[in-house]
N, C-alpha and C positions, 0 to 999 in steps of 0.2 A: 150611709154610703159605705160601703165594703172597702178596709185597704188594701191597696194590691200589693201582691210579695214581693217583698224584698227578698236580691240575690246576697250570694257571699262578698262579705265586704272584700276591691283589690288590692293583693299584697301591692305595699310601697312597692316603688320601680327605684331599684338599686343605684346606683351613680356607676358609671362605668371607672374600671378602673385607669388608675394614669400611668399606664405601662411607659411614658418616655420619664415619669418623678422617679420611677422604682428604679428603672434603667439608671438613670443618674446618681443617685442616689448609691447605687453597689458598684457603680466608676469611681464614686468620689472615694468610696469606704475602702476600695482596693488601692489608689492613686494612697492614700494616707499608710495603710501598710505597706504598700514597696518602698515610702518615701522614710519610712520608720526600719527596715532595713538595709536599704542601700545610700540615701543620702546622709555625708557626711555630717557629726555636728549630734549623731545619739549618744543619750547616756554611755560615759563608758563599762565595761563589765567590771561587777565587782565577784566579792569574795563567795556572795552568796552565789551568784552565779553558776559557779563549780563545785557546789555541795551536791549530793547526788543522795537520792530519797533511800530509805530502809537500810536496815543495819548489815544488812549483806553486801553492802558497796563499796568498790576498789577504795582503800585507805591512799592518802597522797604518802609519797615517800620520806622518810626521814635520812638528813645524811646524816645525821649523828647514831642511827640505828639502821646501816641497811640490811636490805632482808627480801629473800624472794618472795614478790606478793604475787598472790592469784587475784588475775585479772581475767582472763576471760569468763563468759558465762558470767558477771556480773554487774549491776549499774556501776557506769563508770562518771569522772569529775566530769568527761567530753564523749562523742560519741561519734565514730569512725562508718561515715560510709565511702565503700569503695564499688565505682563503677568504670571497669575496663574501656575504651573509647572503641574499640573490636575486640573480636573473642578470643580470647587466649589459648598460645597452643605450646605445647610443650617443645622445649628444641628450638623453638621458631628464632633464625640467624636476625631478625629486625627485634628491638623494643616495642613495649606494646607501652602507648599512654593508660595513663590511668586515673583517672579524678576521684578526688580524696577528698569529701564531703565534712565539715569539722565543726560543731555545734556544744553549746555547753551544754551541763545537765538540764539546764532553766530553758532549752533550747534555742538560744542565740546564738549565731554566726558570731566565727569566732578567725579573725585578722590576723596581719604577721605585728599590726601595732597591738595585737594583745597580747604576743606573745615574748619571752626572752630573746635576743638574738644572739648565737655562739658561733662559733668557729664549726660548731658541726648544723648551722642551719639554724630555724623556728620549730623545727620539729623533725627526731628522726627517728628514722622508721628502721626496724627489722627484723626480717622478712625468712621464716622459716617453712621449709616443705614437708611434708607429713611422714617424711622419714627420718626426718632429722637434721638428713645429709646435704640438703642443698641451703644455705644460708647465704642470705643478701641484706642490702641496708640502702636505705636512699635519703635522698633529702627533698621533700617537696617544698614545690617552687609556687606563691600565691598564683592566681587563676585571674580572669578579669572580676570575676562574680566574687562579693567578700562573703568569707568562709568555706569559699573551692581554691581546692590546690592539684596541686598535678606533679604525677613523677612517672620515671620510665622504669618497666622492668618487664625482665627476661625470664621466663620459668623455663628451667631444664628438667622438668618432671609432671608429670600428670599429677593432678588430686588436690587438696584441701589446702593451699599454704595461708598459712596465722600468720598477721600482722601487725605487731604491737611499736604502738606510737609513746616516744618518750618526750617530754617539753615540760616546759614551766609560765603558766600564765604569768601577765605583771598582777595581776591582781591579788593573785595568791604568795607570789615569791616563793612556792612550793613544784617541785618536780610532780609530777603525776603520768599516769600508763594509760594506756588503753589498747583494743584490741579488736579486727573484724577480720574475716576470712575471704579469701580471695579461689575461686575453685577451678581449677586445669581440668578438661576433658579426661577422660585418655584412663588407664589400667592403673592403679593406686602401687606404689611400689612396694615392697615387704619392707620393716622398720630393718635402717641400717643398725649393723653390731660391728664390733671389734673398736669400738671407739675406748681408751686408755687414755692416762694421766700423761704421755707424752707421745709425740706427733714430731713426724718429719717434712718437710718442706723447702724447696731451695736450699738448700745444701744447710738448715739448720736446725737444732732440734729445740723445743717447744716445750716444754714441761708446768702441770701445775699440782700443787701438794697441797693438803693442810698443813697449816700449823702445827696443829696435834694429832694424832692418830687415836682411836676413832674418830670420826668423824660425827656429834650427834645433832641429830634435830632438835631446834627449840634453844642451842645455846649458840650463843656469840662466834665467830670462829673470824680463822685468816686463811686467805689461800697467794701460796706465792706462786709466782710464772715468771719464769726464769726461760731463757732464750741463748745460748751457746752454738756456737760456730765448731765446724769439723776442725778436728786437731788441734783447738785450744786458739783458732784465728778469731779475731776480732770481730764485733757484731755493730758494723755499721746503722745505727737504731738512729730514723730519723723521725720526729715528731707530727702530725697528722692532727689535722682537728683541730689543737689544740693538746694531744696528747702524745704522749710516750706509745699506750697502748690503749685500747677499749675491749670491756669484756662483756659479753651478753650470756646470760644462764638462763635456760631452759629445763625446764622439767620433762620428761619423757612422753607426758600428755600435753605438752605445751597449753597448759592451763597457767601455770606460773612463770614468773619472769623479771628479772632485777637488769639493770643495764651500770656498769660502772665504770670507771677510767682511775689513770694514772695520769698527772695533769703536768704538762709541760713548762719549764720553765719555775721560774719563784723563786725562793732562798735555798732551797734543800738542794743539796749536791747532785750532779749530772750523774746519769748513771754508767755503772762500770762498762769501761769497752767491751773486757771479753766475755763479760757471764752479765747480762742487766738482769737484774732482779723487780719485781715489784709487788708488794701487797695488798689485798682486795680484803677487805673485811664485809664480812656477810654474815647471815644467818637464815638458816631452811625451816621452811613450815614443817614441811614430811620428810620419812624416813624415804629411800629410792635411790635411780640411778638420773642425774642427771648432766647435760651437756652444755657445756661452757663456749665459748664461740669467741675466740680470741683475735682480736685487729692490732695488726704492727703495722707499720713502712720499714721492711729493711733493704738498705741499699738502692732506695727509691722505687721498690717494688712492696704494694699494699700486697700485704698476706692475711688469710684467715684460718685457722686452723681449730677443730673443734677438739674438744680433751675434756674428760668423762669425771665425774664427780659422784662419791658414791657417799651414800649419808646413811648411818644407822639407827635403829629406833631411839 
């Protein structure tokens, strides 16, 4: 008796899949990371946290050694996003919000309980425009979301303005920088000139010198700034912050940047009525021209005035 042919044996029939397991399944996996960084009660940050990968990385500050470090264009301890809340226009008589995104290098959201708190805020910003000439400073205020912050600002000029963030995490006990660009519409202004070691404002003059003349890169220095009244009148210097004064230096490519103060109060004697003095001890990567960005209160009017700093090879 002849067998009859057999066909091709049928493929198994597959199990359908359980689209409502997978569904569940990537609810639960997501519910566990928001609950991993917005509910209170996570690890808190450590040191490792703010170590930032390869050797080209913003160095944290020394105050036993300050020194203009280059921070932009490099990995930083933290990292600055900035998203305007509307589009920025130059001139514009309103503040524009701004949210200020703030993560470690390990990229964790990063709180005002992770941060220092002073007299000048959890973190403070300042805020240069691509000519040099237009300088601001703010202090962001935490957001609902941790690791958003938010501040107001006014740009009086079209183009590029650099925004370097100064703080100190608790975790580190170290100062640290950072830096992200904020961009104004509009026609880029030609870089201001005539900037010089002394500057006029409200009826007083401004001055900052070295120590030593020349001035070199790569060694130790002092710059003093000194502040005098017309006709030898007295200089009502009222303290701010927490300080006498604040200095911020810039390098002309605003790639570099140190932030420093004169600290108010302590054992060391009040400074003199009619000439205050104070010294900044610094030291420069590069030879160049660079712009110093000095904050007073005098006479209960905050003043800023920029004064030029010349470094040779």
């Amino acid at each position: 008796m002849a067998r009859s042919e057999e066909g091709p044996s049928p493929r198994p029939v597959r199990p359908p899949i359980p689209w409502s397991g997978v569904f569940l399944i990537s609810l639960a996996a997501a519910i566990l990371i928001a609950a991993n960084h917005l509910i209170p009660g996570k690890p808190p940050l450590s040191h490792m946290d703010f170590v930032p990968g390869g050797p080209d990385a913003v160095e944290f500050c020394d105050p036993q050694n300050p020194r203009i470090i280059a921070v932009a264009a490099k990995p930083a301890s933290v990292t600055l996003g900035l998203a305007p809340a509307a589009p920025l226009r130059a001139g514009s008589p309103e503040p524009a919000r701004v949210r200020l995104e703030l993560r470690t290098a390990s990229g964790r959201a990063v709180g005002p309980d992770d941060l220092v708190s002073s007299a000048g805020g959890w973190i403070r910003l300042f805020i240069l425009g691509a000519n040099l000439a237009d300088f601001q400073t703010a202090q962001p205020a935490p957001a609902a979301m941790r690791g958003a912050w938010e501040f107001d600002f006014v740009p009086k000029m079209a183009g590029v303005y650099r925004v370097f963030a100064d703080m100190t995490p608790l975790a580190t006990g170290r100062e640290i920088y950072a830096s992200a660009d904020l961009r104004v519409p509009g026609s880029v202004p030609r870089m201001a000139d005539g900037f010089s070691t002394h500057a006029e404002s409200g009826g007083f003059g401004f001055e900052l010198q070295p120590s030593e003349r020349p001035l070199y890169a790569h060694r130790k220095a002092s710059l003093r700034f000194t502040i005098a009244g017309s006709g030898g009148s007295a200089v009502p210097l009222t303290p701010f912050q927490g300080s006498y004064a604040r200095v911020a230096i810039f390098d002309e490519a605003r790639t570099a940047f140190l932030s420093a103060s004169a600290p108010a109060g302590g054992d060391g004697p009040a400074p003199d009525a009619l000439r205050p003095s104070f010294d900044f001890a610094v030291s420069f990567p590069d030879p160049g021209r660079y712009v110093a960005w000095v904050q007073v209160d005098v006479a209960g009017r905050q003043t800023e005035v920029p004064l030029a700093v010349d470094v040779t090879p």
